[in-house]
Structure formats: C-alpha cells, structure tokens
C-alpha positions in Angstrom: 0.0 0.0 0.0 1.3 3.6 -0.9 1.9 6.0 1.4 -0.4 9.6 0.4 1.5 12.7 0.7 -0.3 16.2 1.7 0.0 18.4 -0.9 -0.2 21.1 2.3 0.5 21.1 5.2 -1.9 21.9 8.1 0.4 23.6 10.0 0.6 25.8 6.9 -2.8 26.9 6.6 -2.6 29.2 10.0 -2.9 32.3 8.7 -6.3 31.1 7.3 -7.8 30.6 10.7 -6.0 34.1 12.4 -7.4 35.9 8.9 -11.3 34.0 10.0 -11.0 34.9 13.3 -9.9 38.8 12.5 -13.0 39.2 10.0 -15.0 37.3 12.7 -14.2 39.9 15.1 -14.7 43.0 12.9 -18.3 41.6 12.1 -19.4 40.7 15.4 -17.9 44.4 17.1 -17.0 47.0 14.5 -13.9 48.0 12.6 -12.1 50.5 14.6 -12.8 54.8 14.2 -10.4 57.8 15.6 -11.9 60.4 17.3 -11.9 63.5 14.6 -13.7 66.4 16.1 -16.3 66.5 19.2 -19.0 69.1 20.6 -19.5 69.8 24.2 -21.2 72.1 26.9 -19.4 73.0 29.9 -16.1 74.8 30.9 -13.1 73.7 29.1 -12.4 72.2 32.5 -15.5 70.1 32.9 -16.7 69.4 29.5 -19.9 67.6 29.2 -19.2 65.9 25.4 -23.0 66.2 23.4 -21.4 65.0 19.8 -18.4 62.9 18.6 -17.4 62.5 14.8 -15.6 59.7 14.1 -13.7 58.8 10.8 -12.5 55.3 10.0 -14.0 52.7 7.1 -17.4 54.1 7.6 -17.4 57.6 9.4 -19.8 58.4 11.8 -21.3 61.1 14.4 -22.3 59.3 17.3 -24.1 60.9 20.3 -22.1 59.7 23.7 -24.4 58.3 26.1 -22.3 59.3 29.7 -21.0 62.8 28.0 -17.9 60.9 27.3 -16.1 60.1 23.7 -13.3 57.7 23.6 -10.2 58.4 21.2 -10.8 55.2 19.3 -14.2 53.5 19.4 -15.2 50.2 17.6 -18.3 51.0 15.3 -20.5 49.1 12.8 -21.7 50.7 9.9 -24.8 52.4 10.4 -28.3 50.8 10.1 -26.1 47.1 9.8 -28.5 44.3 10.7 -25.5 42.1 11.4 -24.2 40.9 15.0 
C-alpha cells in the first residue's frame, strides 16, 4: 500500500484561521474609528461631550451616552443588521 502525501500542510494553513478569526471579530464588534472632532457644553475644565465625529472605514457622528467620547471606538456601519 502507498503512502499519500499532503499536498499542504496543516500547520501551513494558519494564517487562514487568524485571517477568519480577525474578519469574525470586525463583524461581530466594528472595525475601529479615531476620534476626529467632538461638541461639548461646559467649561473647558469640565466638558460635558453632546457630539463625537468619528472617521474610520465608515465615518460616523455618534451621540455619547455618559457625556464621554473615547479616542478610538469600535463601530458598525450604520443601520447594519449584522451581530
């Protein structure tokens, strides 16, 4: 009986699953956005953020819930009916 030969090996096909797991985790949280400009109320002191514009693959204006905007957020396009 012949012996087969892989034509690949499995330990070879790695970067398949990190690649899978990457897109996995873009479509399940968001791809990441920068922080580009921002509205607030308040002293320069004690701002109170009302509006946050962030640019990345799809920019977006996003209305912080705690008066608080993050320098890099992970967002979902908007209206996506995915994760």
């Amino acid at each position: 009986m012949s012996k087969r030969t892989l034509w690949v090996r499995p330990s070879k096909l790695l970067w398949v699953a990190v690649i899978t797991a990457a897109l996995g985790a873009m479509w399940l949280y968001g791809t990441p956005h920068m922080l580009w400009n921002y509205r607030y109320t308040g002293s320069y002191e004690s701002k109170y953020y009302t509006s946050c514009d962030y640019v990345g693959r799809d920019s977006q204006t996003v209305s912080p819930s705690h008066g608080d905007c993050p320098f890099v957020m992970l967002l979902k396009p908007a209206g996506a009916l995915h994760g």
